[in-house]
Structure formats: C-alpha cells, structure tokens
C-alpha positions as CSV (number, residue, x, y, z in Angstrom):
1,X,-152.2,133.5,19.4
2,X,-150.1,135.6,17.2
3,X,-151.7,138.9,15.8
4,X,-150.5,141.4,13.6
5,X,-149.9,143.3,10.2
6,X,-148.3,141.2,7.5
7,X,-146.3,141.9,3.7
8,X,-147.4,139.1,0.9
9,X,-144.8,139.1,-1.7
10,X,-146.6,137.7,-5.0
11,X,-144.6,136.8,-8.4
12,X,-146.5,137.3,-11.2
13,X,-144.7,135.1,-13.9
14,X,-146.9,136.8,-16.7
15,X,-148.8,140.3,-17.9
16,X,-152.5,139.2,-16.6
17,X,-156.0,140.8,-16.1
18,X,-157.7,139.9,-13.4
19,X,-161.6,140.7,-12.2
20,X,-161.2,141.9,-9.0
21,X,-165.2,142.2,-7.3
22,X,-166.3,145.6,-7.6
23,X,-163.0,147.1,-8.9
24,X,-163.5,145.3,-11.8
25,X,-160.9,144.4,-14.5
26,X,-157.7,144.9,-13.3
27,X,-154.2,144.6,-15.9
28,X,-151.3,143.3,-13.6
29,X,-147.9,143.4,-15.5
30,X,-145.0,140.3,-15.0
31,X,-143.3,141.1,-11.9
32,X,-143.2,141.3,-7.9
33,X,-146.1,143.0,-5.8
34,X,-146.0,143.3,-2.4
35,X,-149.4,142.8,-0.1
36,X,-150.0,145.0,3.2
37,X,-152.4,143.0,5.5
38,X,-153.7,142.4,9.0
39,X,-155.3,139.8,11.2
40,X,-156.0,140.9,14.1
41,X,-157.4,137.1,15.6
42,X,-154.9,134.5,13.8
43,X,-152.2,135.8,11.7
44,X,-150.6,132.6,10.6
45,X,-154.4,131.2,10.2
46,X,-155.0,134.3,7.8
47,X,-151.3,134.1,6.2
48,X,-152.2,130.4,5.4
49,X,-155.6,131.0,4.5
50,X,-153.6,133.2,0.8
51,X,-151.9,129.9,-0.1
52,X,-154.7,128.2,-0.7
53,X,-156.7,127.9,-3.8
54,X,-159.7,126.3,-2.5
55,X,-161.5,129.3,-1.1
56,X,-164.4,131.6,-1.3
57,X,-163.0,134.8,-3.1
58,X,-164.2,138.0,-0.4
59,X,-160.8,139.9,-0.4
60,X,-159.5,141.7,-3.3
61,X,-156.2,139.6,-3.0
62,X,-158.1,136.4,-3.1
63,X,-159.2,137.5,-6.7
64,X,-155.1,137.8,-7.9
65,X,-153.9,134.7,-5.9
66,X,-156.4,132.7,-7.8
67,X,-155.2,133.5,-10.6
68,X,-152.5,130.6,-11.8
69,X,-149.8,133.4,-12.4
70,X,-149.7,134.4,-9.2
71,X,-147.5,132.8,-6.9
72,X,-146.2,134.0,-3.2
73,X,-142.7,133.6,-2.9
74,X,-142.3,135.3,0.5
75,X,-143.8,136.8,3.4
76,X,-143.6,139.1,6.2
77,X,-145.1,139.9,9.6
78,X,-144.8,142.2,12.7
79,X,-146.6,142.0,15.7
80,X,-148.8,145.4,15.8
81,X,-152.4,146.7,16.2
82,X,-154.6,147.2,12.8
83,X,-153.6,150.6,12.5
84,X,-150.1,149.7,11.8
85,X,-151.7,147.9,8.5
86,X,-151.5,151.5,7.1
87,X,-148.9,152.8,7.9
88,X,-146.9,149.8,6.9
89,X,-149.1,150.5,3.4
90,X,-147.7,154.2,3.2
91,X,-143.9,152.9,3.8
92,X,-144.3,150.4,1.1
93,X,-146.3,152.6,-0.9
94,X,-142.4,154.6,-1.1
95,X,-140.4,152.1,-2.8
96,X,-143.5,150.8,-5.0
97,X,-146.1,151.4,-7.7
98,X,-149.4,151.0,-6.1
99,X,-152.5,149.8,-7.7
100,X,-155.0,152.3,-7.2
101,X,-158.4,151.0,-5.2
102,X,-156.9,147.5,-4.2
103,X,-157.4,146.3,-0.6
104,X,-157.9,149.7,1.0
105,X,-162.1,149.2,0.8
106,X,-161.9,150.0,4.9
107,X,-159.5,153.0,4.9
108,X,-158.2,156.3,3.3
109,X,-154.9,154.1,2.1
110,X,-154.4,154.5,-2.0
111,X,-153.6,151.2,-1.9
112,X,-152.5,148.3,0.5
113,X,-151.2,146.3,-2.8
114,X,-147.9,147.8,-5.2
115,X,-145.8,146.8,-7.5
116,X,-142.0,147.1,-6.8
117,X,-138.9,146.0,-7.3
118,X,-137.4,144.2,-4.3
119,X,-138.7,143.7,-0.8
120,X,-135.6,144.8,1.3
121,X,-137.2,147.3,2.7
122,X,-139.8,144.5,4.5
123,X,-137.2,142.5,4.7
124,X,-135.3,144.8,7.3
125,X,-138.2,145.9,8.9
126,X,-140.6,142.9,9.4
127,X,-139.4,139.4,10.3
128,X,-139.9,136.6,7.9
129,X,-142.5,134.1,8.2
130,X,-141.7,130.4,7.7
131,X,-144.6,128.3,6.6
132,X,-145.3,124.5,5.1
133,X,-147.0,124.7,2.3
C-alpha cells in the first residue's frame, strides 16, 4: 500500500469566496494553487478521495474542491513519513503565496495551501500521479 506526502495542483477558473469550517470566508483569486498533503494509510485512496464531489466536507481543501471553480489539473506524490508533509509545505511555501490558516490545523506550518505560478518546482521533485477520473 503506497503511503506518502502528496502536491494537489487546483485551477481556479474564477475570483471565488469560499467558507472554509472554522476559518470562515475565505477570497480565492483566478489562478493555480498548489495543495501539500499526506496519507499515511492509502495515498492513492486519499488522492482519489479530492476528485470527488460526493463527500462529507472535514478538510479545509474539501471546502475549495467543492466549489464548481475549482478543478485539479495535476498532482504529485513522494513516498515519505508525515513529517515530510511540512517540509514539503515550507519548499512550496518559497515559490508561492500562501493562504494563511489553511490545512495546517495539526502543525506550526503557515500554510499547507499557496497560490503560485507554476508547479515545476513539484514537478522535479515529486513524481506525477496518473489517475482515472
């Protein structure tokens, strides 16, 4: 079973706002956002799990990929313990915007979701994960 710390690489086709749980209102502008998670059971199970929009809403990215402007367009994983999901967060938080509060409930992170402008960085780092959805 495949474990590990993933990138979700969301397109946002639109300026939304989005109620995220507790955080509350959230503005998201038009553009590309990169994800930092983990799954430390079943990683393509929890990678899988994001595409769909028939699910309880628990994590703060369930409350954007619900949203109809949100779409992922790619995604990345690497094999590594939970405590890699942060420092893959601080890497990406280098070459993006983050948005303060999101997905970092469990840890001292800023952020584990950010705004940016292209995903080579992930892309050279992390291998790609091919799904049928």
């Amino acid at each position: 079973m495949l474990t590990g710390v993933y990138a979700l690489i969301i397109e946002l086709d639109t300026d939304v706002s989005v109620k995220v749980g507790a955080l509350g209102k959230i503005a998201f502008k038009k553009g590309l956002y990169a994800y930092v998670g983990s799954a430390q059971a079943n990683l393509l199970h929890r990678i899988k799990r994001h595409f769909s929009r028939e699910k309880r809403l628990f994590w703060h990215i369930d409350y954007l990929l619900n949203n109809s402007a949100a779409r992922i367009v790619k995604v990345f994983y690497k094999q590594a313990d939970k405590s890699e999901e942060c420092i893959l967060a601080k890497l990406t938080s280098e070459i993006g915007e983050p948005i303060e509060g999101f997905g970092c409930s469990d840890c001292r992170c800023k952020s584990h979701l950010f705004r940016i402008d292209n995903y080579r960085l992930l892309e050279e780092t992390m291998q790609t994960v091919h799904l049928e959805t």
